[in-house]
C-alpha positions as CSV (number, residue, x, y, z in Angstrom):
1,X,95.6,56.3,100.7
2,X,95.9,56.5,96.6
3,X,92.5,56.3,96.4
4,X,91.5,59.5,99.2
5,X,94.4,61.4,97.3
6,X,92.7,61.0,93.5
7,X,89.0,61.5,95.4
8,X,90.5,64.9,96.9
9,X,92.3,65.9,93.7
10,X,89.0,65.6,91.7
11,X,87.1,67.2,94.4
12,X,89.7,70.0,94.2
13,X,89.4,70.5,90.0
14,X,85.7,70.8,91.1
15,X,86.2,73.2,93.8
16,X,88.3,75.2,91.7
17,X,86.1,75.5,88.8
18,X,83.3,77.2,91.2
19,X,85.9,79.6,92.0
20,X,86.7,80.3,88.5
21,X,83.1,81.3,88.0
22,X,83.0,83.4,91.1
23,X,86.2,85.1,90.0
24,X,84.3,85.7,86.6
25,X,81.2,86.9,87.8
26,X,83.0,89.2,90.7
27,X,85.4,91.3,88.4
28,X,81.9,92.0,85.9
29,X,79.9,93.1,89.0
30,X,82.8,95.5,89.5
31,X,81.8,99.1,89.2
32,X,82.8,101.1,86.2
33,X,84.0,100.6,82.6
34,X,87.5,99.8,82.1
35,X,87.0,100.8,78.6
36,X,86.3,104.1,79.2
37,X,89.1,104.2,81.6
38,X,91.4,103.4,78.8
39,X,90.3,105.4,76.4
40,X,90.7,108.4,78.5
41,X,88.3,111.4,79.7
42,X,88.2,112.7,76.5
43,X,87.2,110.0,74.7
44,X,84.6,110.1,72.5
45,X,81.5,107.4,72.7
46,X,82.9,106.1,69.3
47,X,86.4,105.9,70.9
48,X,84.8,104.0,74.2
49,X,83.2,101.4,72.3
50,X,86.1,100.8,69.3
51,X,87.8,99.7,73.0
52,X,85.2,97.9,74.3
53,X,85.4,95.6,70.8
54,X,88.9,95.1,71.0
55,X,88.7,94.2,74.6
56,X,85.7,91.7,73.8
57,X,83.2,93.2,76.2
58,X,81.0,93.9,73.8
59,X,80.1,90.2,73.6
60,X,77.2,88.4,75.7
61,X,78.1,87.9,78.9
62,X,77.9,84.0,78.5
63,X,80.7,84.3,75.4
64,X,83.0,85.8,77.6
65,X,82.7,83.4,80.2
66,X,83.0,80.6,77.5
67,X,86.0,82.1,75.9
68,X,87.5,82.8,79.8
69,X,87.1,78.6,80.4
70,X,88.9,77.6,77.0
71,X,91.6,80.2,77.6
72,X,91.7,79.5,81.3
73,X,91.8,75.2,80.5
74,X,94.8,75.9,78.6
75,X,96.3,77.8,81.1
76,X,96.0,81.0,79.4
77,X,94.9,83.9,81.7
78,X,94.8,86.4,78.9
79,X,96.4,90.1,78.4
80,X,96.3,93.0,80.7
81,X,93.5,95.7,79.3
82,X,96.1,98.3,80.6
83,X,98.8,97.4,78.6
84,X,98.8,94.4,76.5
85,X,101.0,92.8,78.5
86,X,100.7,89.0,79.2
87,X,99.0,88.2,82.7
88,X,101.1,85.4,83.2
89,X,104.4,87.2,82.8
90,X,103.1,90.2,85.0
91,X,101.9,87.7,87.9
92,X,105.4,85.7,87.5
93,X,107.8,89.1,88.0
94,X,105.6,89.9,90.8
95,X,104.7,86.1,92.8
96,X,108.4,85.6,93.7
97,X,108.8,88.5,96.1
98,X,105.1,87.4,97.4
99,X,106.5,84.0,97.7
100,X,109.8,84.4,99.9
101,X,108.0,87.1,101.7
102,X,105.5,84.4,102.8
103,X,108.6,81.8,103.6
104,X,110.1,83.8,105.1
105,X,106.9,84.9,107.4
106,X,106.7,80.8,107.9
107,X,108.8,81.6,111.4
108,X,106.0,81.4,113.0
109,X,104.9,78.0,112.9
110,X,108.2,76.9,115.0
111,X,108.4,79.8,117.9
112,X,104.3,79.3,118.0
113,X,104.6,75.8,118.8
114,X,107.7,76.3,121.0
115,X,105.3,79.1,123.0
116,X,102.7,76.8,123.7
117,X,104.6,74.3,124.5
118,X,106.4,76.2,127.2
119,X,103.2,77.4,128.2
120,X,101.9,73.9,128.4
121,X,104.4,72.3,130.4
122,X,104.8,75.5,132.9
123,X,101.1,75.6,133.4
124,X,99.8,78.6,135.6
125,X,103.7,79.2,136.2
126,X,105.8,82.6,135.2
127,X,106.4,81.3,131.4
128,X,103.3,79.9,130.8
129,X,102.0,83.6,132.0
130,X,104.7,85.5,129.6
131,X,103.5,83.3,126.4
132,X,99.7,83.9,126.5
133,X,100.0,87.7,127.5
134,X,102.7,87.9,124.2
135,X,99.9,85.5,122.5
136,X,96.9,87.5,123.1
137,X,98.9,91.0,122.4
138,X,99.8,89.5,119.3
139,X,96.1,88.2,118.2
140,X,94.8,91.7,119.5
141,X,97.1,94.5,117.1
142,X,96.0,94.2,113.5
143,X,98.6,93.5,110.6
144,X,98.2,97.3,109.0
145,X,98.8,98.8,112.1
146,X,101.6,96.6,113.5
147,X,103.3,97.0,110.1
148,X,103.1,101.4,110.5
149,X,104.7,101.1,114.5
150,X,107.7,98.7,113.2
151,X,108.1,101.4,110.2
152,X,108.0,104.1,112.3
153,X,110.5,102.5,114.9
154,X,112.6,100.9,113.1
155,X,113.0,102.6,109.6
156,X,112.3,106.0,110.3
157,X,113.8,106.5,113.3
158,X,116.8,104.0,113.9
159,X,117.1,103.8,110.2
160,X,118.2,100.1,110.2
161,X,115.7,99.5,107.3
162,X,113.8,100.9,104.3
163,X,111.0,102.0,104.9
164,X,109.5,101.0,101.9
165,X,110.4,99.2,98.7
166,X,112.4,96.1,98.0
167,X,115.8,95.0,97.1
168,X,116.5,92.1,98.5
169,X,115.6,90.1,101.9
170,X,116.3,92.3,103.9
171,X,113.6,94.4,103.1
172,X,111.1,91.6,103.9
173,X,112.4,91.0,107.9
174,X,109.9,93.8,108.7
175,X,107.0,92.8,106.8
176,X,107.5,89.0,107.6
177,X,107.3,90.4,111.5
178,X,104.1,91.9,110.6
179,X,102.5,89.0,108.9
180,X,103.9,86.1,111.4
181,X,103.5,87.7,114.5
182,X,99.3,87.0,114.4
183,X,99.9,83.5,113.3
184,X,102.4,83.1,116.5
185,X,100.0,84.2,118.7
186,X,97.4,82.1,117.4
187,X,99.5,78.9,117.0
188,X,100.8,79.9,120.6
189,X,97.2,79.4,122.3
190,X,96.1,76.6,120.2
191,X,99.5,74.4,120.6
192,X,99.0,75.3,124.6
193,X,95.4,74.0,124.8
194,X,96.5,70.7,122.3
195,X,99.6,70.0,124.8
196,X,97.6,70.5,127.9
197,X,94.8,68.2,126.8
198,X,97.5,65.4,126.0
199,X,99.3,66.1,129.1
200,X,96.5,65.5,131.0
201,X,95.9,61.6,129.0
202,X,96.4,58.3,130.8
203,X,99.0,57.1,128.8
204,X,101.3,60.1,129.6
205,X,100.7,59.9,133.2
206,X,101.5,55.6,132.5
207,X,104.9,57.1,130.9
208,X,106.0,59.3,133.4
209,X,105.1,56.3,136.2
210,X,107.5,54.2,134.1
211,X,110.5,56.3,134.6
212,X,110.7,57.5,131.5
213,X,112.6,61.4,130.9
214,X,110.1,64.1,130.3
215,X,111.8,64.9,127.0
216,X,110.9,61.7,125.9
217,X,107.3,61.6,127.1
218,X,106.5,64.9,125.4
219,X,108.6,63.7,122.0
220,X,107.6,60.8,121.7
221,X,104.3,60.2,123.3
222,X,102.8,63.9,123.5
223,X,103.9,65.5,120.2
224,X,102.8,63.6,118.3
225,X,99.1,63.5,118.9
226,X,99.0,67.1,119.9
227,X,100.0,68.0,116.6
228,X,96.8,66.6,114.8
229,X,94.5,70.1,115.7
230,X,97.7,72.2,115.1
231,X,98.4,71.3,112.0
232,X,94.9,72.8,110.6
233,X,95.6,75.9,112.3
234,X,98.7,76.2,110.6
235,X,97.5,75.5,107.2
236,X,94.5,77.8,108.0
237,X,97.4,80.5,109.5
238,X,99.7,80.1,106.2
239,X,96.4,80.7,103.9
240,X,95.9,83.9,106.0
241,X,100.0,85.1,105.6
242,X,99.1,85.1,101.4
243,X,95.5,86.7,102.3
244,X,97.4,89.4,105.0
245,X,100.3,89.8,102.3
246,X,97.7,91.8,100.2
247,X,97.5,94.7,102.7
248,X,101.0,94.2,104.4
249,X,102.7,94.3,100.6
250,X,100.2,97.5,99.6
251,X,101.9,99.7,103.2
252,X,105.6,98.3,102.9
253,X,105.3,99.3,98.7
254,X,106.5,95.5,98.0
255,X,106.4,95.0,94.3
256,X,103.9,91.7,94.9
257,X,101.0,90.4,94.0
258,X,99.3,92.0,97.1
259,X,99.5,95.6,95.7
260,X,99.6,94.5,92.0
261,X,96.1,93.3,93.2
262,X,95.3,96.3,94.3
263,X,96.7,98.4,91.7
264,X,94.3,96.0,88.8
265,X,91.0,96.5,90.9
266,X,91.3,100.1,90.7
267,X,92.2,100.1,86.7
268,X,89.3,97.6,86.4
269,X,91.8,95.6,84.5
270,X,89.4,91.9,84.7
271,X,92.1,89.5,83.1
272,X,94.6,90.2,86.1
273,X,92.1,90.3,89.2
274,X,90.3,87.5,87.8
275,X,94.1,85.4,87.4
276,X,94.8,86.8,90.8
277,X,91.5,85.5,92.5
278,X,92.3,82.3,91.1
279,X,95.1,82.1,92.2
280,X,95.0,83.2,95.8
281,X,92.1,80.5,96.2
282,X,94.0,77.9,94.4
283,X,96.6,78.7,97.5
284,X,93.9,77.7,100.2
285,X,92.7,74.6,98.6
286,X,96.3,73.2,98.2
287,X,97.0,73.8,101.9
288,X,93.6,72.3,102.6
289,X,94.7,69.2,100.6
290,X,98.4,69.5,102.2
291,X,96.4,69.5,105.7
292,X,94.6,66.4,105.2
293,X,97.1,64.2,103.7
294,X,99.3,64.9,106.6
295,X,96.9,64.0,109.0
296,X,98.0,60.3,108.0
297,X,101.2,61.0,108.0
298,X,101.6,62.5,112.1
299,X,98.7,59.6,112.9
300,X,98.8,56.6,110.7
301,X,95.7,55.3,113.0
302,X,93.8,58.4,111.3
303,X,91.9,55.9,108.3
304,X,91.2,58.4,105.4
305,X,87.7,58.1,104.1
């Protein structure tokens, strides 16, 4: 088990390094010149390239990317080109409202499961029937346009919340129901078809000849191995929730990483797009890591190669 978790680190520093150069190569492919954006309109061409020299992209390509590796080895993501300010300290006021925002969105790994369970167990019966029609209506509305309805409902009319802005949790409850309800839906049909698969195995049907209670046979013997394909699902559905937070943060006007994002591609500003890149990819490969070691831990059969 040591040994798979070192291999998988390593494999992860790899993995992460591509990215890095992706990032890098990305944000320079990126049409127009910051500098001249900073400088102004007015600028003259002296004025453009006296920025482009303080900025350092006036130097080879290949010197950039060298100077990007050192700074990024030492964990130094550089200064904003828009205003001087640290990268790290404008990501950090900004990743804890992206943070709770996706915790809070994480409801939907329990009532998902719950769904398909019910489903499962009430096969072709009235609840089974409810849960996949709520399931597929929730896979088949996009986030953007899910999160504009509940604004329209329930900010601008009824008025219980702000439409947008932040100022505490309970600004989040409406874009947490945007960003969980896809990831119910899914984890709704996939925990179903898991659960009726098990259901359908010898040694439940041995179980329930023994006498043993239904809650126990689906606790003990059925949840357990039904969990194995729904736990990728939900580490591929909480890599999505930080993905979909870029788009649900921009229409609720969360002050997050989703819309800070945003906000850098149009200035061109490199240092924060490329720290942001990063770091939304460093988010998938941990829950890809998270996903595998956890296999052992639901199915200690599972032998980690």
């Amino acid at each position: 088990m040591s040994q798979y978790i070192v291999k998988r680190l390593l494999g992860m520093i790899g993995v992460m390094f591509l990215i890095a150069v992706i990032a890098f190569l990305f944000v320079h492919m990126l049409p127009g010149d910051p500098a001249k954006m900073i400088a102004g309109l007015d600028a003259s061409s002296q004025d453009i390239a006296a920025v482009r020299h303080q900025l350092g992209l006036d130097l080879p390509l290949l010197v950039q990317f060298q100077h990007f590796l050192v700074n990024l080895a030492h964990l130094d993501l550089g200064k904003s080109m828009i205003n001087g300010d640290s990268v790290v300290s404008l990501i950090s006021e900004r990743y804890k409202v992206t943070a709770t925002l996706a915790l809070v969105s994480l409801w939907f790994i329990p009532v998902g499961i719950l769904l398909g369970v019910i489903a499962a167990v009430c096969q072709s019966r009235l609840p089974d029937r409810v849960s996949m029609v709520v399931a597929v209506s929730g896979i088949s509305v996009p986030d953007f346009w899910l999160g504009l309805i509940l604004i329209q409902v329930f900010a601008v009319k009824l008025g219980w919340f702000n439409p947008t802005g932040y100022e505490g949790l309970h600004d989040l409850v409406l874009p947490s129901l945007t960003l969980g309800t896809v990831g119910t839906a899914i984890i709704a049909r996939f925990s179903r078809s898991a659960f009726l698969d098990v259901l359908s195995e010898n040694y439940i049907q041995t179980a329930r000849a023994k006498g043993l209670m239904e809650s126990r046979v689906l606790i003990k013997h059925a949840f357990r191995n039904a969990m194995l394909p729904i736990i990728t699902v939900i580490g591929l559905q909480i890599g999505f929730v930080l993905s979909g937070s870029i788009v649900v943060e921009s229409i609720f006007g969360l002050p997050a990483l989703g819309s800070f994002l945003i906000d850098s591609v149009n200035a061109r500003d490199y240092p924060v797009v490329q720290a942001l890149l990063i770091l939304y990819s460093f988010h998938f490969v941990l829950i890809n890591f998270v996903v595998d070691v956890l296999y052992s831990v639901v199915n200690p059969q599972i032998k980690m190669k």
